[in-house]
C-alpha atoms as a printed R data frame, in Angstrom:
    type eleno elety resid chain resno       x      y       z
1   ATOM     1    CA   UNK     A     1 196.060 22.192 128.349
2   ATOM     2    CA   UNK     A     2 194.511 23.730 131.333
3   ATOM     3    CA   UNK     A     3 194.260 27.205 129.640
4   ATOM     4    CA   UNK     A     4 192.152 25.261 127.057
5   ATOM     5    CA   UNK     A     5 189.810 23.482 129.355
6   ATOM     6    CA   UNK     A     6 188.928 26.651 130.933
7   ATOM     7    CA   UNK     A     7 188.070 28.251 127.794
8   ATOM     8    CA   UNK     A     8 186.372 25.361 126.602
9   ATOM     9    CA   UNK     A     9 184.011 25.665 130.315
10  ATOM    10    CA   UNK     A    10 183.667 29.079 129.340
11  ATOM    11    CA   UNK     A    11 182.822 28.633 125.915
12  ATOM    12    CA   UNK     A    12 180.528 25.769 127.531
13  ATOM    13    CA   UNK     A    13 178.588 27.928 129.605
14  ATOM    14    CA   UNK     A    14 174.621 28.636 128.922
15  ATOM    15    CA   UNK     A    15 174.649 32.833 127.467
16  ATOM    16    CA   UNK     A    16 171.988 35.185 128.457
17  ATOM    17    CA   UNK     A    17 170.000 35.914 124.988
18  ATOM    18    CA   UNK     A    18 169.318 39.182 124.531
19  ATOM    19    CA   UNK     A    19 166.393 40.334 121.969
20  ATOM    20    CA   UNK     A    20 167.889 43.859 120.116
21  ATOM    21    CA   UNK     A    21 165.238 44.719 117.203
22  ATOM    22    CA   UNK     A    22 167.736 46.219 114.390
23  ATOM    23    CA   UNK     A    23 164.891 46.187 111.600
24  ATOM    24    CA   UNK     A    24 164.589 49.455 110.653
25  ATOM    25    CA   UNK     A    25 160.787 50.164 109.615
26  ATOM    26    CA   UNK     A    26 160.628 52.088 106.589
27  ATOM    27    CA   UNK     A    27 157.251 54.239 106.516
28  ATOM    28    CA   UNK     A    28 156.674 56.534 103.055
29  ATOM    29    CA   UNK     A    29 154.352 59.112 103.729
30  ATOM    30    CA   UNK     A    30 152.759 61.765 101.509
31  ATOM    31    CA   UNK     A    31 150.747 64.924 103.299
32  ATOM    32    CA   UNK     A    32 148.114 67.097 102.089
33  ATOM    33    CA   UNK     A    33 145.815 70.149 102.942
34  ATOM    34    CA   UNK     A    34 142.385 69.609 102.990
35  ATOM    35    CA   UNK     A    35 141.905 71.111  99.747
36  ATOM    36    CA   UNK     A    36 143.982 68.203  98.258
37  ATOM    37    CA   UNK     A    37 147.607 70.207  97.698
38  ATOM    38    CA   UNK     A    38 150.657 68.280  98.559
39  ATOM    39    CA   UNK     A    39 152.857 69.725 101.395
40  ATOM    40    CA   UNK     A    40 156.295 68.712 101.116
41  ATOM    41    CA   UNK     A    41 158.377 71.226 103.410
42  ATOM    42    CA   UNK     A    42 157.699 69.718 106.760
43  ATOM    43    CA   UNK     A    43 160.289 68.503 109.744
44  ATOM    44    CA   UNK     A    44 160.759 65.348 111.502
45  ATOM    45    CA   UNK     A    45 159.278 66.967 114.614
46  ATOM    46    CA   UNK     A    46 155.926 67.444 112.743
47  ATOM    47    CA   UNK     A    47 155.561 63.874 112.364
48  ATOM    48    CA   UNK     A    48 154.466 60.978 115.273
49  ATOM    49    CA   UNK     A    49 155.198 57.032 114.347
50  ATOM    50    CA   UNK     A    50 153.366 54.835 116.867
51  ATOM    51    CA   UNK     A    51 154.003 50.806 116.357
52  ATOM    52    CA   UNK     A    52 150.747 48.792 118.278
53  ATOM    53    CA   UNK     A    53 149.807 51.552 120.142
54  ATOM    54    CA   UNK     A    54 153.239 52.806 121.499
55  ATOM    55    CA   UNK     A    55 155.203 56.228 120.178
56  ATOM    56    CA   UNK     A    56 158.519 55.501 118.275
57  ATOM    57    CA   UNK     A    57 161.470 57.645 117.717
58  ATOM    58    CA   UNK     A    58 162.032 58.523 114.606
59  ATOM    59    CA   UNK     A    59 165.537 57.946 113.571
60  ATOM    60    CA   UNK     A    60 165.248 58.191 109.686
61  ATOM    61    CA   UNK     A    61 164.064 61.564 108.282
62  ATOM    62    CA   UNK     A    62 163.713 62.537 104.339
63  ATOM    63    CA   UNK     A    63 161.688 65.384 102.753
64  ATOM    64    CA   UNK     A    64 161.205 65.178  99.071
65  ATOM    65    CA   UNK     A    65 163.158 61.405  99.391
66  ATOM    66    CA   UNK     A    66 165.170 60.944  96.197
67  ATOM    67    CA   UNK     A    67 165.173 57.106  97.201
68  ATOM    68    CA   UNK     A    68 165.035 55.146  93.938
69  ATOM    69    CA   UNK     A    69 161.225 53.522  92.792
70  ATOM    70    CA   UNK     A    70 160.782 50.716  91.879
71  ATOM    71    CA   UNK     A    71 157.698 50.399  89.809
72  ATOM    72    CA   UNK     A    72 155.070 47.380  88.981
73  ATOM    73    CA   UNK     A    73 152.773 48.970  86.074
74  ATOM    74    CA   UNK     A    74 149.939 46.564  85.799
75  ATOM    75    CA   UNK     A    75 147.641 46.650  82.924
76  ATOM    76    CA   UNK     A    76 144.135 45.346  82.969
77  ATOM    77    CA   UNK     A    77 143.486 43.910  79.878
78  ATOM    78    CA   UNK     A    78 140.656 41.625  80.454
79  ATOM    79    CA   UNK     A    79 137.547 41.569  77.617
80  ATOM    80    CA   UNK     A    80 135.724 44.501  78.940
81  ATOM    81    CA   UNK     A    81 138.569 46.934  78.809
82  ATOM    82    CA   UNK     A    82 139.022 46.148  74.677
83  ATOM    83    CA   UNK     A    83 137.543 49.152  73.303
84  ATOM    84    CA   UNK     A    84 139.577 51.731  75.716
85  ATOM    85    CA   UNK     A    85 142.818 49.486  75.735
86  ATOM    86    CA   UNK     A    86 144.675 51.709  73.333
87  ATOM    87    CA   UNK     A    87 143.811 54.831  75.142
88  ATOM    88    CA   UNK     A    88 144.764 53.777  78.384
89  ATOM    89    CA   UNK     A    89 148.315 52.435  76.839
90  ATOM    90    CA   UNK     A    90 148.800 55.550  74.744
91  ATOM    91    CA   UNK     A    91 148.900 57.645  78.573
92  ATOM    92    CA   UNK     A    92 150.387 54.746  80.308
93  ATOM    93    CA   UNK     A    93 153.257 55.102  77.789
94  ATOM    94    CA   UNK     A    94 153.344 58.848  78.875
95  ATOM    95    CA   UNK     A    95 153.440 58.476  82.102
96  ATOM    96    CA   UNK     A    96 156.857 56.124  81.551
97  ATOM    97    CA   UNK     A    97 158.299 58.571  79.858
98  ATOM    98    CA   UNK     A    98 157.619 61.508  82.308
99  ATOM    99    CA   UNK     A    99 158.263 59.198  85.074
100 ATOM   100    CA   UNK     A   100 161.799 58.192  83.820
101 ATOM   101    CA   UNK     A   101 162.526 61.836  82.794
102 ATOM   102    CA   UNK     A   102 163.366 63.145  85.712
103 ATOM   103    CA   UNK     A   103 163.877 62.337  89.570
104 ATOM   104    CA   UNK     A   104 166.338 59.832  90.087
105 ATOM   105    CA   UNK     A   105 168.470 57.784  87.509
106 ATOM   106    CA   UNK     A   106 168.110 54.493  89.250
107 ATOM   107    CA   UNK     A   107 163.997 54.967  88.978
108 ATOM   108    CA   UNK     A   108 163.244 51.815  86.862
109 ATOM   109    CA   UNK     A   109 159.663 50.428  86.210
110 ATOM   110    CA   UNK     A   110 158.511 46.663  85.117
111 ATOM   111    CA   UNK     A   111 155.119 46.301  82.717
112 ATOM   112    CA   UNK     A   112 152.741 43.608  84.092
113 ATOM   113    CA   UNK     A   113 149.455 42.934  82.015
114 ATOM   114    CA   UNK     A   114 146.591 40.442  83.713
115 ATOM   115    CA   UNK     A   115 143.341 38.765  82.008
116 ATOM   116    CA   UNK     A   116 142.713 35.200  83.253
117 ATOM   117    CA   UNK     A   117 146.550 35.112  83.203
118 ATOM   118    CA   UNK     A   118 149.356 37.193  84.554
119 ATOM   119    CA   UNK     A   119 152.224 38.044  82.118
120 ATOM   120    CA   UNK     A   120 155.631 40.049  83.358
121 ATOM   121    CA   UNK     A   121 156.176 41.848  79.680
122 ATOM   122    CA   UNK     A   122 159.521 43.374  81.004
123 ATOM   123    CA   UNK     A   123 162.027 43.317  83.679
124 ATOM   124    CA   UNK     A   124 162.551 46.305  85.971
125 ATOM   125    CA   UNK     A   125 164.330 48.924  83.557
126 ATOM   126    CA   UNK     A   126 165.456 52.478  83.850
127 ATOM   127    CA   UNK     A   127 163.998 52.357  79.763
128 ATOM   128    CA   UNK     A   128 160.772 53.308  78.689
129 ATOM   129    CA   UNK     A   129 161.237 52.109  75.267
130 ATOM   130    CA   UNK     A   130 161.024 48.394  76.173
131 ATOM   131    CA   UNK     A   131 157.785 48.986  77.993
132 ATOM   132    CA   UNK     A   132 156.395 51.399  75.726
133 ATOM   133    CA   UNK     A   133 156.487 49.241  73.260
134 ATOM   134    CA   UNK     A   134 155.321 46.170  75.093
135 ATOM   135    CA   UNK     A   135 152.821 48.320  75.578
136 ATOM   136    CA   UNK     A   136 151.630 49.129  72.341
137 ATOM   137    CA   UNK     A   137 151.692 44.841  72.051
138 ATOM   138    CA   UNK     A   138 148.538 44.338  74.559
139 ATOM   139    CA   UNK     A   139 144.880 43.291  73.701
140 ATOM   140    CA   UNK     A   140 141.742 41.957  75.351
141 ATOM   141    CA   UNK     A   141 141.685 38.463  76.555
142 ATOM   142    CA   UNK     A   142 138.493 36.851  79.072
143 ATOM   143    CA   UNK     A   143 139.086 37.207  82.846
144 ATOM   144    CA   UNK     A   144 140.423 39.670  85.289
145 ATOM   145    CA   UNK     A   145 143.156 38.468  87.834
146 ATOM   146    CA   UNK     A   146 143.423 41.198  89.579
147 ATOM   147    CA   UNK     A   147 144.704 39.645  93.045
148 ATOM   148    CA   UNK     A   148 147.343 37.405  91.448
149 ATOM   149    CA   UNK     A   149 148.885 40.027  89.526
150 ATOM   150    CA   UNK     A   150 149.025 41.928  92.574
151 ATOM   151    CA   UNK     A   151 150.606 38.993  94.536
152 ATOM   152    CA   UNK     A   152 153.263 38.527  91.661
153 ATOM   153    CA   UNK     A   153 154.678 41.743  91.223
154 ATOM   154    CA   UNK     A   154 154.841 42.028  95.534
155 ATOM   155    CA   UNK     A   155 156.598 38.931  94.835
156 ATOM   156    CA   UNK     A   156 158.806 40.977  92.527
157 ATOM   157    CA   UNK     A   157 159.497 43.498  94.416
158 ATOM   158    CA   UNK     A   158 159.866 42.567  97.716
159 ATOM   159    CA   UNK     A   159 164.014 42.402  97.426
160 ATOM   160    CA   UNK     A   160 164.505 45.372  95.272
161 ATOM   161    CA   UNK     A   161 166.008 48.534  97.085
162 ATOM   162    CA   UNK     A   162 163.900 52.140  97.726
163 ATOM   163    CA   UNK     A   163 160.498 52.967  97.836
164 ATOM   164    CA   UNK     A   164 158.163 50.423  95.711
165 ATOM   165    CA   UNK     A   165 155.358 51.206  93.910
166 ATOM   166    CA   UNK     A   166 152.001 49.675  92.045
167 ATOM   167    CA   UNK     A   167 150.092 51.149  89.362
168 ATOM   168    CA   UNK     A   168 147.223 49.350  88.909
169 ATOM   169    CA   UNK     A   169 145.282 50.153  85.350
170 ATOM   170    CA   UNK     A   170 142.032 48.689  85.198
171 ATOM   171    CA   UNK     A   171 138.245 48.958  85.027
172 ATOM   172    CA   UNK     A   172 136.857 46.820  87.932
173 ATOM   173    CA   UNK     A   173 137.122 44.114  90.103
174 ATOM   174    CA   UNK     A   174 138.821 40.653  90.487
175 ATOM   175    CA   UNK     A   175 136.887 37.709  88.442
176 ATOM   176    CA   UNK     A   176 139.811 35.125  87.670
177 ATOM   177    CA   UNK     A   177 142.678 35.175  90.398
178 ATOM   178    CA   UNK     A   178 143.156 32.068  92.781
179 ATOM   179    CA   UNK     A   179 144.363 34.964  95.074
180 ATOM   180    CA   UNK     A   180 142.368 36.298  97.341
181 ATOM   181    CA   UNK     A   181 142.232 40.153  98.575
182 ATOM   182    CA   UNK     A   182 143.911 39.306 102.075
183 ATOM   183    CA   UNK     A   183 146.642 37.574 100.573
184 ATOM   184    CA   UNK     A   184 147.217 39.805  97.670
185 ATOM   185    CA   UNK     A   185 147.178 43.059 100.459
186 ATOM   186    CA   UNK     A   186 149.526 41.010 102.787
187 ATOM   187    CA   UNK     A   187 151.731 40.222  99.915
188 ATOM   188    CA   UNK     A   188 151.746 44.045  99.369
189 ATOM   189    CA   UNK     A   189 152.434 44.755 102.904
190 ATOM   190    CA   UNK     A   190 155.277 42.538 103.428
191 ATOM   191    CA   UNK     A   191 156.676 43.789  99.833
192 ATOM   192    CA   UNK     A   192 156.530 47.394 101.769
193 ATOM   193    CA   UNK     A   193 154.790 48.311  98.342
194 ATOM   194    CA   UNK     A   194 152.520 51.519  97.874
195 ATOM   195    CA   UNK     A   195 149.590 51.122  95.712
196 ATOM   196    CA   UNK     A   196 147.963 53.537  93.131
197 ATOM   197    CA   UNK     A   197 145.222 52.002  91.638
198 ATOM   198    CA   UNK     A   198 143.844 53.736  88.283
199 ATOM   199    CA   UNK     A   199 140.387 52.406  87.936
200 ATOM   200    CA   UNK     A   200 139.568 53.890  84.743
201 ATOM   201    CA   UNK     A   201 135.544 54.983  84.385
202 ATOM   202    CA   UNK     A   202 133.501 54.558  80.675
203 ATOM   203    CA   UNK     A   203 132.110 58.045  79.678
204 ATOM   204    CA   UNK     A   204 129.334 55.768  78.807
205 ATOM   205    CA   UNK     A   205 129.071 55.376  83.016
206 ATOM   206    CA   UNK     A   206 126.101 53.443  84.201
207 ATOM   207    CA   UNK     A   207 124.963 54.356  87.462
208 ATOM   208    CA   UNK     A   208 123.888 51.089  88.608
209 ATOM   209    CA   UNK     A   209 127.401 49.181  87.825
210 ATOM   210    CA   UNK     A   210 129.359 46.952  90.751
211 ATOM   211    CA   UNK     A   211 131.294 48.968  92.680
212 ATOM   212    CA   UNK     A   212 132.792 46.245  94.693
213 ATOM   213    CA   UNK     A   213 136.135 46.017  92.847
214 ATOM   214    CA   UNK     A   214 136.653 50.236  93.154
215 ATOM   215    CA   UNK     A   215 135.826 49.237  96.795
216 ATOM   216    CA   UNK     A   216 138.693 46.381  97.339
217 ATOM   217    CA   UNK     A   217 141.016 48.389  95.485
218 ATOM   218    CA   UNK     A   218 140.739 51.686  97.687
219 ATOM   219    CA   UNK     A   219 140.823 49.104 100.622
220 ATOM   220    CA   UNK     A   220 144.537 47.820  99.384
221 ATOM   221    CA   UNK     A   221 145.197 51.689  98.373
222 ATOM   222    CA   UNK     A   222 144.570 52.772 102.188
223 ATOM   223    CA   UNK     A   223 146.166 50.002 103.718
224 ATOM   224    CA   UNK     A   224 149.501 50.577 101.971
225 ATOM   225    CA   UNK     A   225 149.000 54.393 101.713
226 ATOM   226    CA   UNK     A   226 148.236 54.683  98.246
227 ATOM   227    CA   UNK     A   227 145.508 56.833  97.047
228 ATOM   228    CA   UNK     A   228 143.033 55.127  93.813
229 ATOM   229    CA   UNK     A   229 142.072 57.421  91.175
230 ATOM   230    CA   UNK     A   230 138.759 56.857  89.170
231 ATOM   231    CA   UNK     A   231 139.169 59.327  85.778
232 ATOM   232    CA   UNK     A   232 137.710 58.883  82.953
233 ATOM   233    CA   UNK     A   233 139.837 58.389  79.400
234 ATOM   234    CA   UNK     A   234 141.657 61.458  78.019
235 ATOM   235    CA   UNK     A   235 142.975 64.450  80.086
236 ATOM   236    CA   UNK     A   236 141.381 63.196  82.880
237 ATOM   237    CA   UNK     A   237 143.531 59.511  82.837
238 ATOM   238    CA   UNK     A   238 146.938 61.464  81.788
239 ATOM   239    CA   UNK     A   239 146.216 64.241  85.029
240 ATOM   240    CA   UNK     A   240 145.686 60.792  87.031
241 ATOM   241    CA   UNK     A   241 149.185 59.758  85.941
242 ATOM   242    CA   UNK     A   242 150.432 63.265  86.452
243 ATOM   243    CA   UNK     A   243 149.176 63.456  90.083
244 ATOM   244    CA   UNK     A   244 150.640 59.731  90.723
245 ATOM   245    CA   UNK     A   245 154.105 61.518  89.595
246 ATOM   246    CA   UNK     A   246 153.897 64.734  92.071
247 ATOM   247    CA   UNK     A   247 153.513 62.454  94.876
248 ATOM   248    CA   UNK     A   248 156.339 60.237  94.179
249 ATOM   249    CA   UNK     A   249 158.049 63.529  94.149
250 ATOM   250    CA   UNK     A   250 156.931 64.810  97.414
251 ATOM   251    CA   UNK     A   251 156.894 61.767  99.610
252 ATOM   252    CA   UNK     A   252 158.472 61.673 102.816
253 ATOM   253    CA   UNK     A   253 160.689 58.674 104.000
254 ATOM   254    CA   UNK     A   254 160.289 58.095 107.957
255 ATOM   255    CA   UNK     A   255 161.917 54.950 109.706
256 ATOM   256    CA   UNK     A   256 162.375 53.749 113.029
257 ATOM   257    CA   UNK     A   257 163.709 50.977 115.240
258 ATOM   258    CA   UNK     A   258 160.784 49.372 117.211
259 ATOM   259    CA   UNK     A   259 160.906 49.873 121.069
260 ATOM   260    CA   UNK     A   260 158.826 48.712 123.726
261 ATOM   261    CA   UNK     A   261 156.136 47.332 121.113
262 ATOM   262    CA   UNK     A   262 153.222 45.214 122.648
263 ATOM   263    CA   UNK     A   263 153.652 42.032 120.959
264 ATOM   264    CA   UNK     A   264 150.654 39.772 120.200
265 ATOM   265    CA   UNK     A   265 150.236 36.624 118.448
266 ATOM   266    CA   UNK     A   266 149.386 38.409 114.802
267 ATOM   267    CA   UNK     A   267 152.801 39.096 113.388
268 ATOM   268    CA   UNK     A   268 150.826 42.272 111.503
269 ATOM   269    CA   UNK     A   269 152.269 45.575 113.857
270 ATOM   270    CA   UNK     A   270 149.341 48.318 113.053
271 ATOM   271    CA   UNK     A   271 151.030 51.579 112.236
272 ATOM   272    CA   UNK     A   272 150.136 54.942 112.713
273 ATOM   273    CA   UNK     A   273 151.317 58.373 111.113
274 ATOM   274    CA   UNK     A   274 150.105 61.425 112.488
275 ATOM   275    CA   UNK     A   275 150.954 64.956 111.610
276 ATOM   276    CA   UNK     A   276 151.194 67.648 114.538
277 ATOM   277    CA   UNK     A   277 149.316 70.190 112.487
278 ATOM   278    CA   UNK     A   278 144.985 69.338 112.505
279 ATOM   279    CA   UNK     A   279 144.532 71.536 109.458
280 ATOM   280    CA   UNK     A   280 146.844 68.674 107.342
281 ATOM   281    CA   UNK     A   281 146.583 64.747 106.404
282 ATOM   282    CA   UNK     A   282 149.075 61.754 105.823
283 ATOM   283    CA   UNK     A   283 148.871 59.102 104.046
284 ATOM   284    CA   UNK     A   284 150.607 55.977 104.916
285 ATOM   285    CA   UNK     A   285 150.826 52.510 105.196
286 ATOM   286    CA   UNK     A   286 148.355 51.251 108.153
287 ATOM   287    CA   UNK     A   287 151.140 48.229 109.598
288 ATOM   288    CA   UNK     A   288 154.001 45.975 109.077
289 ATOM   289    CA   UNK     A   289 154.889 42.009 109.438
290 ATOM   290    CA   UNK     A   290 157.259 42.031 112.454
291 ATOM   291    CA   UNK     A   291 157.856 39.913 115.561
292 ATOM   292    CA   UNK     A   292 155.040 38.334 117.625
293 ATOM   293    CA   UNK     A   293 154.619 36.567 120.803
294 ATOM   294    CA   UNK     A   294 154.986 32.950 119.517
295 ATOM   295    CA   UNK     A   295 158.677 34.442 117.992
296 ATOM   296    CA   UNK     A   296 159.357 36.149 121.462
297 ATOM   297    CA   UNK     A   297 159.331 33.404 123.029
């Protein structure tokens, strides 16, 4: 009985707390020259990860990752976009195909489409005969929700395994959404989700036209470390698609365990990815949702 009042004071006792971050922070990265080629033969020494300021070691080191993607394809198909809908899904539908082709078996991809509604067509599938076909099932409605679409499919992807991607299809900005751009990029963010949007230019191109939906979409692109494309229709779309493919296929996967961070009261961690060599650039996402100050204490 004694034994197990002692063990029960023990047991009793206040124990020190100690804070051990074992959240490993996943960062894909794709490098270039400056003439735009794709440089996938580097080290993990050529690389430097610092979290709020502070250099991290990086623990987690892929070239050319093989990790499975996880793919949102997201289809404008508000009124404007009518007349060119059927050309953008014929090379959407090849980019599917060439996408699940090759790399990695578990690659899978879900088809989103957005007017003044967002509508999942298909489930993430290593197929590209359910979404081809859902595909060739899409026409013009009024309104362009750009932002909610995005916040759905983060929503979607935030517990799936790998590296996750968006490609965004469309011809402008957001008109529709009850989403705005912070929420949709933070929805992104916290998904860990890259995104590519296509923002697909008339050949008919007036030079006057709103840019400000190109403008929030390269904002989301950078802050995730995407890259946005703006072809026309034709070769130009399908080499848009192509390119999207070669840097899936030469991305690096970095991650690290934060140490000595700064906290602060934002939750948001601002990452940076820097190569060792001046004469290349990285691409990456610009910060994470982590622990703060309120949370440390």
């Amino acid at each position: 009985w004694l034994w197990l009042a002692a063990a029960a004071a023990v047991q009793a006792q206040p124990q020190p707390v100690i804070r051990v971050n074992v959240n490993l922070v996943r960062v894909v990265a794709t490098v270039k020259t400056q003439a735009g080629e794709l440089v996938g033969e580097l080290a993990k020494g050529d690389f430097q990860i610092f979290d709020n300021g502070v250099a991290q070691e990086i623990a987690v080191f892929e070239r050319q990752t093989d990790q499975p993607l996880s793919v949102a394809l997201m289809v404008d198909t508000s009124g404007s976009t009518a007349k060119d809908l059927r050309y953008e899904t014929d090379s959407a539908a090849r980019f599917l195909r060439a996408l699940l082709g090759e790399g990695n078996r578990n690659d899978t991809v879900a088809l989103y489409s957005f007017n003044w509604q967002v509508t999942r067509h298909t489930n993430f599938s290593h197929s590209s005969v359910t979404p081809s076909n859902a595909l060739k099932t899409l026409h013009g409605e009024a309104g362009t929700s750009l932002y909610d679409a995005i916040y759905l499919a983060a929503h979607d992807l935030e517990d799936r395994e790998g590296r996750k991607v968006m490609v965004i299809v469309t011809d402008g900005g957001d008109t529709t959404s009850s989403t705005d751009l912070k929420k949709a990029l933070n929805a992104a963010q916290l998904a860990d989700a890259v995104i590519y949007p296509v923002v697909v230019i008339p050949i008919t191109n007036d030079a006057g036209r709103n840019i400000g939906g190109e403008n929030a979409l390269k904002f989301m692109a950078d802050g995730t470390g995407g890259r946005t494309f703006l072809p026309s229709l034709g070769a130009e779309l399908d080499r848009a698609f192509s390119d999207i493919i070669s840097e899936l296929r030469t991305q690096y996967l970095l991650g690290f365990y934060p140490h000595n961070v700064p906290l602060n009261k934002d939750p948001f961690h601002k990452l940076e990815t820097r190569v060792k060599r001046p004469e290349l650039r990285v691409s990456a996402r610009n910060g994470y949702y982590g622990e703060s100050e309120r949370q440390e204490r």
